[in-house]
C-alpha positions in Angstrom: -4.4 -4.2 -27.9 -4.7 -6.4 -24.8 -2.1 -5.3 -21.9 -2.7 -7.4 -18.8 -1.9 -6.3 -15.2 1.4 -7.1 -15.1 2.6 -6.2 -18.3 1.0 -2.9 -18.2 2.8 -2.7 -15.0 6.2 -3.7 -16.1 6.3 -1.3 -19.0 5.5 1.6 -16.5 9.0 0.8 -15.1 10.6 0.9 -19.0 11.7 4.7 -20.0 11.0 5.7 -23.5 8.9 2.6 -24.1 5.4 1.8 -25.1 4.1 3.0 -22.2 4.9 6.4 -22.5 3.4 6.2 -25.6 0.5 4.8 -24.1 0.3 7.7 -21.9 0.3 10.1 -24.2 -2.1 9.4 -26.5 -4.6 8.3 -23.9 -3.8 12.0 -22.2 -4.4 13.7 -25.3 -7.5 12.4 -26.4 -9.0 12.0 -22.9 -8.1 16.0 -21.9 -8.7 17.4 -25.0 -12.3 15.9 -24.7 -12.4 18.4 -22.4 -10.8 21.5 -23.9 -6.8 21.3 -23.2 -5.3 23.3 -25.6 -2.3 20.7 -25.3 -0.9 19.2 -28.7 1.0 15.7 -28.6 4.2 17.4 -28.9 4.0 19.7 -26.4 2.7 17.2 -24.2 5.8 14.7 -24.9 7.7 17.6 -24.0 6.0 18.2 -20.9 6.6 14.8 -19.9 10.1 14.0 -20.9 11.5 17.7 -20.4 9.7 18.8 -17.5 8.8 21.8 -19.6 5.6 24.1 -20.4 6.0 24.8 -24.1 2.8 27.0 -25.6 0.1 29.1 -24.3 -2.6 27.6 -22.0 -4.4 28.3 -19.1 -2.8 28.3 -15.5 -5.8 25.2 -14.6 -5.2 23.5 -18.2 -0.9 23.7 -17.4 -2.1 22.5 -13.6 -4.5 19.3 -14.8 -2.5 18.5 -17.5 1.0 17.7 -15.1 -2.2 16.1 -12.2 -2.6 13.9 -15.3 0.4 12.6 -16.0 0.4 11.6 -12.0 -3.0 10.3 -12.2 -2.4 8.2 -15.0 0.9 6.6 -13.6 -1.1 6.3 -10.4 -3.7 4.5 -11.5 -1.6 1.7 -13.3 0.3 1.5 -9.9 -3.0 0.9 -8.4 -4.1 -1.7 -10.3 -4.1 -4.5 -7.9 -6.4 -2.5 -5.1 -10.1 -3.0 -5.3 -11.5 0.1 -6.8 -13.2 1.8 -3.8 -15.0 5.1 -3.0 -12.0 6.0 -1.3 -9.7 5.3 -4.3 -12.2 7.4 -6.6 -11.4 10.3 -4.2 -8.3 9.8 -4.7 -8.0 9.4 -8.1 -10.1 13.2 -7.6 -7.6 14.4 -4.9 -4.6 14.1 -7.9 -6.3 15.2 -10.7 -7.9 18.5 -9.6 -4.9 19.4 -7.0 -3.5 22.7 -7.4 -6.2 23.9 -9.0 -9.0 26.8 -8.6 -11.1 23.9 -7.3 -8.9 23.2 -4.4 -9.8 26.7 -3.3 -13.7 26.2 -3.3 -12.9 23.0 -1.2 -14.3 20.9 -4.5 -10.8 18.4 -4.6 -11.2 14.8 -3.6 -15.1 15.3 -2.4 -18.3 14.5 -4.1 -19.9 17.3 -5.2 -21.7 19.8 -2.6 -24.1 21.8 -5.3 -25.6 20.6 -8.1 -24.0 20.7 -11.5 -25.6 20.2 -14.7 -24.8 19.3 -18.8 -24.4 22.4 -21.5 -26.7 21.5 -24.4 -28.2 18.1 -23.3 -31.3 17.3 -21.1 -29.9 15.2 -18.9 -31.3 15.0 -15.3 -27.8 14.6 -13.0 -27.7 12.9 -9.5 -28.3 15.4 -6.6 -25.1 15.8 -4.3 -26.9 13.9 -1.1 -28.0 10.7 -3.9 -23.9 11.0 -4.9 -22.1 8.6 -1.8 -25.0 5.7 -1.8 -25.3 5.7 -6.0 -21.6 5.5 -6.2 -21.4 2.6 -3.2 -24.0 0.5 -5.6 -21.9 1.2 -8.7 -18.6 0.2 -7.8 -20.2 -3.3 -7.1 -21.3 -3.9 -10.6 -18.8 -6.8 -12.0 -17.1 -6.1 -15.0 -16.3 -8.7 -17.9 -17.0 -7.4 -20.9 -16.6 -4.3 -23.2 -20.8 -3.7 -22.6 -20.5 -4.3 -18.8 -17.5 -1.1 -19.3 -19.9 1.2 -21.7 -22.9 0.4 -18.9 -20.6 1.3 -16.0 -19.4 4.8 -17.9 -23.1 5.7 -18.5 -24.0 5.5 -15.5 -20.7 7.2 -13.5 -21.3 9.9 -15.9 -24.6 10.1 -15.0 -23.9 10.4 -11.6 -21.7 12.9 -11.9 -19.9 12.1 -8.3 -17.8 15.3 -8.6 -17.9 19.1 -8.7 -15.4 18.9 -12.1 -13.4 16.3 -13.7 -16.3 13.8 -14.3 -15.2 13.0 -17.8 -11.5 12.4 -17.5 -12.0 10.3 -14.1 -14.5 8.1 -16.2 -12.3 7.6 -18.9 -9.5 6.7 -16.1 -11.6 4.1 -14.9 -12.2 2.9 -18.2 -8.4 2.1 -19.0 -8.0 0.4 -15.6 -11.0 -1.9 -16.4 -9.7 -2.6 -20.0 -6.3 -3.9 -18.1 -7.8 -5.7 -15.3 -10.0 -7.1 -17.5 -7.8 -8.5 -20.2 -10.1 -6.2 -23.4 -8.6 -4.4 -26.1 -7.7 -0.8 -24.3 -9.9 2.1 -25.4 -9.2 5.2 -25.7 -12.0 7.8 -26.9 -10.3 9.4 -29.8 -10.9 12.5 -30.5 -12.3 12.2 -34.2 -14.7 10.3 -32.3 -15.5 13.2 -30.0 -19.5 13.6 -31.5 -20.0 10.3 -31.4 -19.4 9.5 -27.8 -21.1 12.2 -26.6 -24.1 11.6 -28.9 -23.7 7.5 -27.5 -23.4 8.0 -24.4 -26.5 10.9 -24.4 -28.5 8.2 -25.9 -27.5 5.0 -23.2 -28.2 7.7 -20.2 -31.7 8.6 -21.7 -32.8 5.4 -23.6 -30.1 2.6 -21.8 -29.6 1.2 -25.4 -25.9 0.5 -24.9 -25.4 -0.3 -28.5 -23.9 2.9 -30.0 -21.1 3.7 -26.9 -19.9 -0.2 -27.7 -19.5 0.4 -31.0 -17.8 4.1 -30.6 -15.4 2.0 -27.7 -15.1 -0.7 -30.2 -13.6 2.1 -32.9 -11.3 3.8 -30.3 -10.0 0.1 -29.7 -9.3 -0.5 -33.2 -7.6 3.2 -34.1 -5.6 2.6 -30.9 -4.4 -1.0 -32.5 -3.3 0.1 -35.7 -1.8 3.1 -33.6 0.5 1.0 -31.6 1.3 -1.5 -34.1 4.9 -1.3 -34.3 5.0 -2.4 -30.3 3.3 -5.6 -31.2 6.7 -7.8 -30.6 7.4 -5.6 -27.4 4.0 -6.4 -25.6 5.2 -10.0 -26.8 8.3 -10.1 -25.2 7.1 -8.4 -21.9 4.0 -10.7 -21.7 7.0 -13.8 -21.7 9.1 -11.9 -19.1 6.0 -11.6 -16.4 4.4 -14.9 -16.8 
């Protein structure tokens, strides 16, 4: 489903619309990728009710309500030139509150050198971070491979202490918007794939196998969100 700029911004300023669905299901995927013991419901209720239903983590409750933010934060932002101060800043929301903040690891590259669990996979040293970053965010984006190239590579930067993977996938959404492509959300039933794709463009840059797994999330997200077809119509004629 293709949401430009101004729709996508539109329906942010709609309660109980497409957007918050939107919202959630990116949220859920995106964090769960990365362990949140947050179900959909509980995280509709989180969001509508202001309200921690089930038992989590103090950093999973924390990241999960940064989320929300981030994600309404990002669509807000839109219209600004992603920047190396906008990543940081993205960072800054996502990770605030957090045990992080205490080590000093919030909205700053990383100052020691992390590393993968279970994959050989060489990551950028903190001092390569701030240059290799500068080159990437000048990389133009047009298409759906010119996206999975971009992700490959953040992710093998791996610009910050924690968070990597759910500021990647950020970035992803805002480039499916500002670039008028079917938005992608990395299921989680495709959770084995991605990783295996995105192992394989980092150590052979064969970009086939992350297209396709973005090319499935695009197509589960569709028949996911369906029933908003006419809505996305009717907002589309309101904005242009």
């Amino acid at each position: 489903m293709k949401i430009p700029i101004n729709a996508m911004q539109r329906l942010s300023k709609i309660k109980n619309s497409i957007y918050d669905d939107i919202k959630i299901e990116y949220l859920y995927h995106s964090n769960k990728l990365e362990g949140s013991t947050f179900n959909i419901k509980q995280l509709n209720i989180l969001l509508e009710e202001k309200m921690v239903v089930g038992e989590h983590s103090i950093n999973d409750v924390q990241e999960t309500i940064n989320s929300l933010e981030l994600f309404d934060f990002v669509i807000e932002t839109l219209n600004e030139k992603l920047t190396d101060r906008l990543l940081r800043e993205y960072h800054s929301i996502l990770k605030k509150n957090t045990s992080d903040e205490k080590y000093g690891f919030v909205g700053v590259y990383k100052k020691i050198p992390n590393k993968l669990r279970n994959v050989n996979i060489e990551l950028a040293q903190p001092y390569e971070v701030e240059e290799l970053i500068k080159i990437l965010l000048k990389t133009k984006i047009t298409s759906i491979e010119d996206i999975a190239d971009f992700h490959q590579k953040f992710e093998h930067i791996h610009p910050f202490q924690d968070g990597n993977g759910r500021i990647g996938r950020f970035i992803i959404l805002r480039q499916c918007i500002e670039n008028k492509i079917d938005l992608i959300t990395i299921d989680d039933e495709y959770n084995k794939e991605y990783r295996e794709a995105l192992y394989e463009a980092q150590t052979s840059e064969s970009l086939g196998k992350l297209v396709q797994v973005f090319e499935k999330c695009q197509k589960r997200l569709d028949e996911k969100l369906q029933s908003y077809t006419s809505t996305i119509e009717q907002v589309l004629k309101e904005v242009d």
